[in-house]
Backbone bond lengths (Angstrom), bond angles and torsions (degrees), N, CA, C in turn:
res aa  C-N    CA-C-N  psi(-1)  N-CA   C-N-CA  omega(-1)  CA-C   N-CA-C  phi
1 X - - - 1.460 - - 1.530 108.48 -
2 X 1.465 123.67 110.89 1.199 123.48 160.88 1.535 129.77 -13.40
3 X 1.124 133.69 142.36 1.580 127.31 -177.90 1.842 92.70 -90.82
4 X 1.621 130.96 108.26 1.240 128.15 153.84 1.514 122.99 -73.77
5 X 1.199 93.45 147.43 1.861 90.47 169.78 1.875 87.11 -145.00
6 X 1.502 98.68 122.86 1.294 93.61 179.71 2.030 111.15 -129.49
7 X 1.065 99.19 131.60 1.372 133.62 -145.21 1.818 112.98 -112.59
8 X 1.140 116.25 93.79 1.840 109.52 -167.49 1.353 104.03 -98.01
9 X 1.063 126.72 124.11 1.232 131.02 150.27 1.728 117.02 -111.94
10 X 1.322 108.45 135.12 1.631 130.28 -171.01 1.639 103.13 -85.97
11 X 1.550 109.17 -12.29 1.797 92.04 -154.12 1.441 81.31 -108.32
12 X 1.852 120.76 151.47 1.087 125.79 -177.20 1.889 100.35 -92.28
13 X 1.633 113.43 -0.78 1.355 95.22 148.92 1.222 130.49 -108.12
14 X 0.677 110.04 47.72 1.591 130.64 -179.99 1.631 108.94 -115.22
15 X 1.654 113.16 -52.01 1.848 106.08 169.82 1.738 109.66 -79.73
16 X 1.726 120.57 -16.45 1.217 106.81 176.29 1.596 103.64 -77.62
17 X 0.817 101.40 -21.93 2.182 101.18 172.89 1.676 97.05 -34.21
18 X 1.109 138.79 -55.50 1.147 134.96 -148.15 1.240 120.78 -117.25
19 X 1.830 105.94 13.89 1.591 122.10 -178.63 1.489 95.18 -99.92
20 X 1.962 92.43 155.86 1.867 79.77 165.64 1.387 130.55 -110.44
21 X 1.841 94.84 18.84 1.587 90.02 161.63 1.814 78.17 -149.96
22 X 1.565 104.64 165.45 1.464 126.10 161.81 1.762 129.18 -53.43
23 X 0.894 104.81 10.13 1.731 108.81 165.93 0.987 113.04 -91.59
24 X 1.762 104.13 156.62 1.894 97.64 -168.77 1.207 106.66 -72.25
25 X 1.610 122.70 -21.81 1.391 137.11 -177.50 1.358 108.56 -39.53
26 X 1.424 122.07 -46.96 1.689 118.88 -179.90 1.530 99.33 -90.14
27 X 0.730 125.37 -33.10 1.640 119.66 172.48 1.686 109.13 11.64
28 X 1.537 129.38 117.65 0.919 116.88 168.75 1.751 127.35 -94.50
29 X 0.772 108.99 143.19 1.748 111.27 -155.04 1.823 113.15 -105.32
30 X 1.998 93.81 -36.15 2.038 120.17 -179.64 1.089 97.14 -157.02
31 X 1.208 111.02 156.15 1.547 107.42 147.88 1.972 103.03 -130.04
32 X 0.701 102.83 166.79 1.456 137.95 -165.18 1.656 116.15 -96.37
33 X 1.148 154.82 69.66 1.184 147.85 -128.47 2.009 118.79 9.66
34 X 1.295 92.93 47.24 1.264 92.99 164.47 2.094 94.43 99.41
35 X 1.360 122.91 -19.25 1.090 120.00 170.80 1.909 119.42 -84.73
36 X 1.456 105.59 115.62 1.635 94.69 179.89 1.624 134.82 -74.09
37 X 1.194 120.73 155.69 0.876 132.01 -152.72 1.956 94.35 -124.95
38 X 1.218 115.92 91.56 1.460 114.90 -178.92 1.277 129.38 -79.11
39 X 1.310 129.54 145.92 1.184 117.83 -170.23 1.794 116.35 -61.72
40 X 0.897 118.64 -42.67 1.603 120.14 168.10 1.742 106.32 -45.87
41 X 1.063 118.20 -52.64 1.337 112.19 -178.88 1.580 103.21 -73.74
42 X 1.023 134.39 -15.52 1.659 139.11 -179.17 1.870 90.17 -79.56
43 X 1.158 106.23 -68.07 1.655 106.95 -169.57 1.592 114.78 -46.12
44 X 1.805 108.24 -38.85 1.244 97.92 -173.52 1.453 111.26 -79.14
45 X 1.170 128.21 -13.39 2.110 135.05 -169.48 1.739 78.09 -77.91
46 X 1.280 106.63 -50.96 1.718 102.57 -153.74 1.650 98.62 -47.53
47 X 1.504 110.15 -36.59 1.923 109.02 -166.93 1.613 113.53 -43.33
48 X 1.482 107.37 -28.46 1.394 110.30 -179.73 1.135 112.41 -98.84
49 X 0.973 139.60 40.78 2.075 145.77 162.08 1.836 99.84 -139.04
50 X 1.431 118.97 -17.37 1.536 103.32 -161.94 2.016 92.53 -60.79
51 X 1.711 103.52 -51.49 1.748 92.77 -169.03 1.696 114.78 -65.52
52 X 1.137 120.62 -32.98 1.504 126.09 160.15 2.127 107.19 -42.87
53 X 1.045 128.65 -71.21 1.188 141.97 151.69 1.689 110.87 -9.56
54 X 0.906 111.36 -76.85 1.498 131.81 177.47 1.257 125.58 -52.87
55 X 1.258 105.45 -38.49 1.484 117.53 -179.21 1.481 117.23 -93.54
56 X 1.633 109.36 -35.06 1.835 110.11 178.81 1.483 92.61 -76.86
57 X 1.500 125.06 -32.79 1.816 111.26 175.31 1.426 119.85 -63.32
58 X 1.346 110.83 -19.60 1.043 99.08 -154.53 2.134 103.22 -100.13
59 X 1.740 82.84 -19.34 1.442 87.35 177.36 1.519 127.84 -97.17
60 X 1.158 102.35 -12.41 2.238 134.68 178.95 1.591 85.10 -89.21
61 X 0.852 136.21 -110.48 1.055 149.08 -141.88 1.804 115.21 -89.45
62 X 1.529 112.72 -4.55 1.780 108.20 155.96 1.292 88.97 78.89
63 X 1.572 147.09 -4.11 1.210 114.95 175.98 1.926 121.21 -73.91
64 X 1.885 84.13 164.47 1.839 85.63 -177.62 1.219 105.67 -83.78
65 X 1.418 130.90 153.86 0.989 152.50 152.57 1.591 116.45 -59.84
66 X 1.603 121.55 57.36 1.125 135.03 -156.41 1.947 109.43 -113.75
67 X 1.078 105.95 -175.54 1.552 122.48 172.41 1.478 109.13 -47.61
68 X 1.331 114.45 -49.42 1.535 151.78 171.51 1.353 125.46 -51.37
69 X 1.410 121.03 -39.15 1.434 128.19 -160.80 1.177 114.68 -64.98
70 X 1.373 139.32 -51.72 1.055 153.33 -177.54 1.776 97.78 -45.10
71 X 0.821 96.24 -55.16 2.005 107.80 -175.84 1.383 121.08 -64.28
72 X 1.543 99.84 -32.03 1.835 105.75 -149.58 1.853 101.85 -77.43
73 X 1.423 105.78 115.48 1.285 120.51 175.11 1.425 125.57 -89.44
74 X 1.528 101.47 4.57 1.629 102.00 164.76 1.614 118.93 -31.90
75 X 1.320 131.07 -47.74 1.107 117.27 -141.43 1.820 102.50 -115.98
76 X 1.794 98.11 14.97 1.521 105.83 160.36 1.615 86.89 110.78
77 X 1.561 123.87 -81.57 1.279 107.36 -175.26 1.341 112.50 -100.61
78 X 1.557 139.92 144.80 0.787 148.05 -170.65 1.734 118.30 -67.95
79 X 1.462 139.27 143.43 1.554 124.69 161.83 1.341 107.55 -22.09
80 X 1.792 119.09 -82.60 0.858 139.21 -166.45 1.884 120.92 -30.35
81 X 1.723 91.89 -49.66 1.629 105.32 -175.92 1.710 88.96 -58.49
82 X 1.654 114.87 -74.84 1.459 124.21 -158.82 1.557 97.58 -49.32
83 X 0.946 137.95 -26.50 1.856 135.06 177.68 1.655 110.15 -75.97
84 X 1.360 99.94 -28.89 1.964 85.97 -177.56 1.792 102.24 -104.79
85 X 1.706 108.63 -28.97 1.634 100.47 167.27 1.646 115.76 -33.43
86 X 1.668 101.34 -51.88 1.135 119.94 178.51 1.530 139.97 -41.83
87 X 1.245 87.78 -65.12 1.657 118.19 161.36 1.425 106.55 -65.87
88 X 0.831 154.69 -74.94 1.729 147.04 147.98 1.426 112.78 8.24
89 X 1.087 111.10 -63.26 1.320 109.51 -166.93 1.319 103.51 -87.57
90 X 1.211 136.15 -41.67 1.497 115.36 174.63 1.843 114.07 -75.13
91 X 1.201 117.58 -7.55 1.597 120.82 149.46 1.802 108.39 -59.17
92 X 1.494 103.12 -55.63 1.570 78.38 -166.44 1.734 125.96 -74.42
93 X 1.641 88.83 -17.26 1.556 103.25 173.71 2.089 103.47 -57.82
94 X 1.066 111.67 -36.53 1.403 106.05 -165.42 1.550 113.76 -95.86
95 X 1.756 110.29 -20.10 1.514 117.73 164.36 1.866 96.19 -61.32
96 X 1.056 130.63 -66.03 1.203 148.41 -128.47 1.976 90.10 -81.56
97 X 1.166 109.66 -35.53 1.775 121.17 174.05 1.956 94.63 -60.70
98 X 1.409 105.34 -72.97 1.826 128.81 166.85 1.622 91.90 -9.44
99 X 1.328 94.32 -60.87 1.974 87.60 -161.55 1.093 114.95 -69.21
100 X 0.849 119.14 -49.47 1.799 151.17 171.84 1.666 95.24 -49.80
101 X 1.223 115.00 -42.28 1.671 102.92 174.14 2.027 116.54 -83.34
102 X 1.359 90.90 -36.58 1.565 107.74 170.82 1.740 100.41 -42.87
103 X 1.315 100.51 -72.38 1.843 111.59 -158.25 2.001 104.18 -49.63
104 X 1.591 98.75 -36.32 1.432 112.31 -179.06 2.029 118.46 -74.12
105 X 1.643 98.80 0.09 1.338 85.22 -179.84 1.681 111.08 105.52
106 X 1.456 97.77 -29.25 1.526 86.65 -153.76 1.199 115.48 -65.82
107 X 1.619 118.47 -39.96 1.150 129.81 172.83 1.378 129.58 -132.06
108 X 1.408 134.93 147.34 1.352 121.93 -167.67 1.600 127.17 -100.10
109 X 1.235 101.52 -31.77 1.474 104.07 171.86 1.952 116.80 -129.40
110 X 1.720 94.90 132.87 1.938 90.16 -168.48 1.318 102.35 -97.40
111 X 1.508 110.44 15.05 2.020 102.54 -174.37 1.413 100.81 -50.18
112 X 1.400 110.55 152.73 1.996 101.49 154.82 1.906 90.13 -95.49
113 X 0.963 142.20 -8.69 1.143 106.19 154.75 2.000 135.97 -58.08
114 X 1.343 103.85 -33.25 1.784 96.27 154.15 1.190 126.13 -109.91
115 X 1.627 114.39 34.76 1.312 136.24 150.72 1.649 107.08 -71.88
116 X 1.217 106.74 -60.33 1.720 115.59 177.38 1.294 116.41 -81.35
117 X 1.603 139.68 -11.69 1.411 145.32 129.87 1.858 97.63 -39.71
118 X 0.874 132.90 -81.34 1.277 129.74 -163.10 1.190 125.34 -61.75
119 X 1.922 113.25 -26.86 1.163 104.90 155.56 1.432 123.28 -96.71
120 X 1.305 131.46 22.29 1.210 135.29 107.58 1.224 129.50 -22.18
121 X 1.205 110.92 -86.30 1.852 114.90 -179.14 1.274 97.49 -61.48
122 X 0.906 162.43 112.31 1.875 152.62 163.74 1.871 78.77 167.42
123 X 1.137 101.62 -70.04 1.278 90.42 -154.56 2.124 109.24 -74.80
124 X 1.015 95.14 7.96 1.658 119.02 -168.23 1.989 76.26 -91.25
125 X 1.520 124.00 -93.52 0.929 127.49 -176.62 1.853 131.01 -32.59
126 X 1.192 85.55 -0.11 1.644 92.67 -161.10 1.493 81.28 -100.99
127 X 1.469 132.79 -62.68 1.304 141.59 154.69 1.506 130.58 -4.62
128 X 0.908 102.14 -46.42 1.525 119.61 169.82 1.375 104.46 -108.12
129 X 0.827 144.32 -55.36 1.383 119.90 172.69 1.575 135.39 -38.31
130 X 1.750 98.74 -37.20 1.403 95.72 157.69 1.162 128.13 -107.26
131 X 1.516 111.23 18.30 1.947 106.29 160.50 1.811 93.38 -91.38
132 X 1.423 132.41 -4.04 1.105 126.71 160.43 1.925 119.41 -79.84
133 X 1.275 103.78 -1.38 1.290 92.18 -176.89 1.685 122.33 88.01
134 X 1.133 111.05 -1.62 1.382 118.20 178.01 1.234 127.54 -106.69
135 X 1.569 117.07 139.10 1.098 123.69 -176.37 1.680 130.43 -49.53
136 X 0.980 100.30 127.80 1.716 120.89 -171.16 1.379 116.30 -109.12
137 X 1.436 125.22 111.67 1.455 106.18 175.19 1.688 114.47 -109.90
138 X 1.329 115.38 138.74 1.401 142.54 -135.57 1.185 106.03 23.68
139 X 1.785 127.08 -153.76 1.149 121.54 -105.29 1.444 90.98 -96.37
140 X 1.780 106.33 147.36 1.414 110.01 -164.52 1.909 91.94 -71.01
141 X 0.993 138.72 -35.83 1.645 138.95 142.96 1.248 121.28 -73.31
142 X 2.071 104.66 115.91 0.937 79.81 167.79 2.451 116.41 -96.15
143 X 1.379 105.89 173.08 1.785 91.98 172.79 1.173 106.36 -92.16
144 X 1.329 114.85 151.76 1.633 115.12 -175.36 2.079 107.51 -48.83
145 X 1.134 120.49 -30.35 1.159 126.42 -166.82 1.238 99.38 -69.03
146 X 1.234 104.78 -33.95 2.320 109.69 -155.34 1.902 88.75 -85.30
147 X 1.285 119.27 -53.10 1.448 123.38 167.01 1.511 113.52 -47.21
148 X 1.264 129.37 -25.94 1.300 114.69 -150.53 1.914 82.91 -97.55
149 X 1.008 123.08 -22.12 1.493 132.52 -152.33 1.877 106.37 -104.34
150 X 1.357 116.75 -22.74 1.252 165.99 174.66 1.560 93.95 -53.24
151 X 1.750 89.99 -91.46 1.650 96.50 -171.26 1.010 107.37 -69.07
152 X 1.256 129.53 -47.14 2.002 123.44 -169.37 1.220 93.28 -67.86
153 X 1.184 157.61 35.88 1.623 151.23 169.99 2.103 94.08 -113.24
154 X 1.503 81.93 -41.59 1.567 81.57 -164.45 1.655 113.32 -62.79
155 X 1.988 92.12 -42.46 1.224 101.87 -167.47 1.636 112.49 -56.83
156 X 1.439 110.24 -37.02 1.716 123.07 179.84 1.620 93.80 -54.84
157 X 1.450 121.43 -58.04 1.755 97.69 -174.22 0.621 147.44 -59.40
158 X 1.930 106.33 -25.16 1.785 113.78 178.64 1.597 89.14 -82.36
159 X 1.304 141.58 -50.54 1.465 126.38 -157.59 1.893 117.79 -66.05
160 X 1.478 91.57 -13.94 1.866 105.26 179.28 1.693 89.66 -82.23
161 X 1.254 120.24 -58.20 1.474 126.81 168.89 1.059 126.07 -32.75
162 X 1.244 128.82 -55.47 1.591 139.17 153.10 1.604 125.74 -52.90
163 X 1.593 103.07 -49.00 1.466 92.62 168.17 1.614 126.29 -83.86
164 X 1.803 112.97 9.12 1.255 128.82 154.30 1.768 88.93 64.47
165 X 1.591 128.44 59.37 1.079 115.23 165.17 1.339 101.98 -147.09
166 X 1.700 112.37 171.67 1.610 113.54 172.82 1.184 126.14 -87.25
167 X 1.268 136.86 154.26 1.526 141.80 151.05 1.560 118.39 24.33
168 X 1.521 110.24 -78.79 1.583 142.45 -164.91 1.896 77.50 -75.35
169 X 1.011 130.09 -79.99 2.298 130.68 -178.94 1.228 87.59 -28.39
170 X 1.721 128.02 -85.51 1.100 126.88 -146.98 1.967 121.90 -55.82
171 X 1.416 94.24 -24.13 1.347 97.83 -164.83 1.661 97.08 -98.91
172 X 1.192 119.64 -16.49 1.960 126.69 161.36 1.670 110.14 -56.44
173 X 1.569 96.14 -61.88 1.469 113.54 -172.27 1.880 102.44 -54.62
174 X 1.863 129.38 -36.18 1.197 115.82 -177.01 1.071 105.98 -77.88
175 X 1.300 135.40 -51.21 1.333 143.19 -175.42 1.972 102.84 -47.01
176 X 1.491 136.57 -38.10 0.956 131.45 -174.80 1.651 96.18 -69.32
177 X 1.663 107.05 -41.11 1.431 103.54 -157.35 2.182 114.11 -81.50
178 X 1.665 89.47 -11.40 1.618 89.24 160.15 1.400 118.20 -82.77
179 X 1.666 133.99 -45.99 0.729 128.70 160.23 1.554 136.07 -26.15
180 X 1.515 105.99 -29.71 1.566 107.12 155.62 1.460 136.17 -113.97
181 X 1.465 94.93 32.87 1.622 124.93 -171.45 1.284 95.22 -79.59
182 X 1.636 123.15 137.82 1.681 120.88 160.92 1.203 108.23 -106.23
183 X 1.205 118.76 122.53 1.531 135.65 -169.16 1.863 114.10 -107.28
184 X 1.382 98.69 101.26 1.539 96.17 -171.36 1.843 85.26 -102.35
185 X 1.194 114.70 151.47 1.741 136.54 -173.17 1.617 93.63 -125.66
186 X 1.394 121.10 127.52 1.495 127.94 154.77 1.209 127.30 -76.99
């Protein structure tokens, strides 16, 4: 189990302290041994647990899918809590890979601010390439979701590649390396 230290701050300059520009878009939400974890990049991981979310509440515990749901703490933890516990942890599992790919070379910077610079240019290049007539493989756009899932696929192969191990190694070796992850929460 990760070592948490969790930390509230009320003032919205207090999470832009640790953004690298003033939009709520970088908004920092955790960071990850010192790497942040923004709320835009929190909202988009969350897209894949909200129907998972919805459906074990709605089928465990009979709640409606109402105005309410998101909130309703009848059943001890709230949708909302079990959707970002969620999302949290597969953020820090994939910050904590980020570093682990950083320290290895693979990559140099984990902002999602030149995450979305890059998928910018990608999808800029793809653009012209096919008003040039040239071959494109998949989508001549890419969506921030399909990019975001894209590169962290890649980054997991070269860093399994580098640490020259299998599946069952690689997934021992992250689990050791969250376990000594410091997890500050805003």
């Amino acid at each position: 189990m990760p070592y948490f230290v969790y930390v509230f701050f009320f003032s919205i300059l207090s999470l832009s302290a640790f953004s690298q520009q003033d939009s709520p878009d970088s908004m920092v939400m955790a960071t990850v041994d010192g790497e942040p974890i923004c709320v835009r990049e929190f909202n988009l991981v969350s897209q894949k647990y909200k129907a998972l979310v919805i459906q074990e509440f709605r089928k465990k515990y009979k709640l409606n899918y109402d105005a309410g749901f998101w909130c309703n703490e009848s059943v001890g933890e709230s949708p909302a809590e079990n959707l970002k516990r969620r999302t949290l942890k597969t953020l820090i599992s994939i910050k904590v890979q980020q570093l682990q790919a950083k320290k290895m070379g693979i990559i140099s910077d984990l902002s999602y601010h030149r995450f979305l610079n890059t998928l910018a240019q990608e999808n800029q290049r793809r653009l012209i390439a096919k008003s040039n007539n040239r071959v494109i493989f998949g989508p001549v756009q890419y969506s921030e979701e399909v990019y975001y899932d894209y590169v962290f696929s890649n980054v997991v192969i070269q860093l399994k590649s580098k640490l020259n191990v299998n599946d069952k190694q690689y997934s021992d070796y992250i689990n050791q390396q969250i376990a000594k992850a410091i997890i500050v929460q805003f």
